[in-house]
C-alpha positions as CSV (number, residue, x, y, z in Angstrom):
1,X,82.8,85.9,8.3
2,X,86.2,85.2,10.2
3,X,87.7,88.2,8.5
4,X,84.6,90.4,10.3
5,X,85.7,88.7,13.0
6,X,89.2,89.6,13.0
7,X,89.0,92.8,11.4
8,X,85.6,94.4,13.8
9,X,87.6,93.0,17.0
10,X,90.8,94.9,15.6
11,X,89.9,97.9,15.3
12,X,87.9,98.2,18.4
13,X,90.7,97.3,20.6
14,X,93.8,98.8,18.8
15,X,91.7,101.8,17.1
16,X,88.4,103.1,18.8
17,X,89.2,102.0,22.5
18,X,92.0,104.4,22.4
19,X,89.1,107.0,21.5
20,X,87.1,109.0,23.8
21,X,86.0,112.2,22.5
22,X,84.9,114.2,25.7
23,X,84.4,111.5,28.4
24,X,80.9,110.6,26.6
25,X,81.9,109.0,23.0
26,X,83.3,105.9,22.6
27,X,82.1,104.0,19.4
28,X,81.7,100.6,19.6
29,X,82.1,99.1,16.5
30,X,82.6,95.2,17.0
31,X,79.1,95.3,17.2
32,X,79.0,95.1,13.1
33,X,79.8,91.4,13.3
34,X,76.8,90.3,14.8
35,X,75.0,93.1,12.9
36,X,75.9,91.5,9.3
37,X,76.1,87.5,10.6
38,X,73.7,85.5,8.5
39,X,70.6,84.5,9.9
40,X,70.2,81.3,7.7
41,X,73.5,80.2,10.0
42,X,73.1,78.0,13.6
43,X,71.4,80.2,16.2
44,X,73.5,78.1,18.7
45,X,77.0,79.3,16.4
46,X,75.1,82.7,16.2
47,X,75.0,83.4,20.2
48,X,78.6,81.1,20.2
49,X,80.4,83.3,18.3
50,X,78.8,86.8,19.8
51,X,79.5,85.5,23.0
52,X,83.6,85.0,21.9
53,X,83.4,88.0,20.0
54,X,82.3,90.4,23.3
55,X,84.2,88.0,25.7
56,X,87.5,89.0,23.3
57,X,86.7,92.8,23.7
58,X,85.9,91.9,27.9
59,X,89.4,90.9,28.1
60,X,91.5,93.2,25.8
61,X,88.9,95.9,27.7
62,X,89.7,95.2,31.0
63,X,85.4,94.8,31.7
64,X,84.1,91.9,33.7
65,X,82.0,90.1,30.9
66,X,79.6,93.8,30.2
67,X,80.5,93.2,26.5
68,X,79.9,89.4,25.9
69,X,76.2,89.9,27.8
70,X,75.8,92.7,25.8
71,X,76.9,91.2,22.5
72,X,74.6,87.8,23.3
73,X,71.8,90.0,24.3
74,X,71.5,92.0,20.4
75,X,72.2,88.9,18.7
76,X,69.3,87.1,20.4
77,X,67.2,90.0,20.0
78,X,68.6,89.7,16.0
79,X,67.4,86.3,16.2
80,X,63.9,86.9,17.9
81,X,63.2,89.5,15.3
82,X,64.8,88.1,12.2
83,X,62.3,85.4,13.4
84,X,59.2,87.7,13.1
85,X,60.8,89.6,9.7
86,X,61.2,86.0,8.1
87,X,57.4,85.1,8.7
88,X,56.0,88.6,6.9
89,X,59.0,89.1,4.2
90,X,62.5,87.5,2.9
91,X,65.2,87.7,4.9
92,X,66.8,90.6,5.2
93,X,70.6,91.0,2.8
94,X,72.1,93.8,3.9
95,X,74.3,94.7,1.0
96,X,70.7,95.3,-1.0
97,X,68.5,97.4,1.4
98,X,68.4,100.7,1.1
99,X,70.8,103.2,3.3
100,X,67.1,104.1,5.6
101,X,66.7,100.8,5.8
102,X,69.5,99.8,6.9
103,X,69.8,102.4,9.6
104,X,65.9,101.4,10.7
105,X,67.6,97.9,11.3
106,X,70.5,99.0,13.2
107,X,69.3,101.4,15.8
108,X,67.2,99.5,17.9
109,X,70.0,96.9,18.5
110,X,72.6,99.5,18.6
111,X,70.8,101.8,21.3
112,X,70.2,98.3,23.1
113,X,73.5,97.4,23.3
114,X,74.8,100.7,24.5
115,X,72.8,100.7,26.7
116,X,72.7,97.3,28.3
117,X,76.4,97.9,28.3
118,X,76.8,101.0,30.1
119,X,74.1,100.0,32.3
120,X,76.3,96.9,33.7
121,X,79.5,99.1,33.7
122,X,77.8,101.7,36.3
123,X,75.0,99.6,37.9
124,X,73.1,102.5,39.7
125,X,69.7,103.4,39.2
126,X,71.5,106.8,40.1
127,X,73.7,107.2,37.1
128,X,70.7,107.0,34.6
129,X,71.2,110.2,33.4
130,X,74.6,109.6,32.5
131,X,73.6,106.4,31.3
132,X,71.4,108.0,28.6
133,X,73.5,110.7,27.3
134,X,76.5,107.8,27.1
135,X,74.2,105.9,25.4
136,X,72.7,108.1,22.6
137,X,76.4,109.8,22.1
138,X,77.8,106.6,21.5
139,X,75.0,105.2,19.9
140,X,74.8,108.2,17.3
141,X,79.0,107.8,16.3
142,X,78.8,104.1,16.3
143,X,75.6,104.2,13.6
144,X,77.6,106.6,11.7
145,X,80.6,104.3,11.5
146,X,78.1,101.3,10.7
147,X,77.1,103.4,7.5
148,X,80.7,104.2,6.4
149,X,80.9,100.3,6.5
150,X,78.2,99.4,4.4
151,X,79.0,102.4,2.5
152,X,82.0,100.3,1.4
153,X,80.4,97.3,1.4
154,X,80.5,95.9,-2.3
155,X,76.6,95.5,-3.6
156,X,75.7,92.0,-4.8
């Protein structure tokens, strides 16, 4: 897990920060870690380490804490519906479910975050638009580079 840690917050701040593709894509792919944390773990060390993980990407980002809101605010949401999954099914192991599957569990938090995120940078009910058309644009590239990950993910 501390190698996600490392590697997610690495490449957001040395790789993908440094990319954005027409003013309106900039994938966000720290958000991985709290995508693939176990839910068997501490929800307290659960919402913890979220909170360090956007905190880290506030700072090296320049944002006033967008990110580590952000970040707590899917991982709760992870939590609540991990919750609600765990009292109808098993818990959910991401390197077995099925590539629909796993995009069916990522897009909701995804589009959330973005969202939430953007949201807090601009704070106007007047830059929804923008808001939106940040959001899915980021949303759709960050998905994508959630699936090259699991795509490389070793199946156990």
């Amino acid at each position: 897990m501390f190698k996600l840690f490392i590697w997610s917050t690495f490449c957001q701040i040395f790789i993908l920060n440094n990319i954005y593709l027409s003013g309106y894509i900039n994938p966000y792919y720290y958000i991985v870690f709290i995508l693939l944390m176990s839910q068997k773990a501490n929800k307290l060390l659960l919402l913890l380490l979220s909170f360090a993980l956007g905190l880290t990407i506030d700072i090296f980002s320049y944002t006033q804490g967008t990110h580590a809101f952000a970040c707590v605010l899917i991982c709760y949401l992870n939590i609540l519906w991990g919750g609600k999954r765990d009292e109808t099914e098993e818990n959910v192991n991401i390197n077995k479910i099925s590539t629909i599957d796993f995009i069916r569990f990522i897009t909701p938090l995804t589009i959330i975050h973005h969202f939430t995120l953007f949201f807090l940078e601009r704070f106007s009910i007047k830059e929804i638009i923008p808001i939106i058309i940040l959001t899915i644009s980021s949303s759709f590239f960050t998905i994508l580079l959630l699936i090259i990950h699991k795509s490389f993910m070793p199946k156990k």
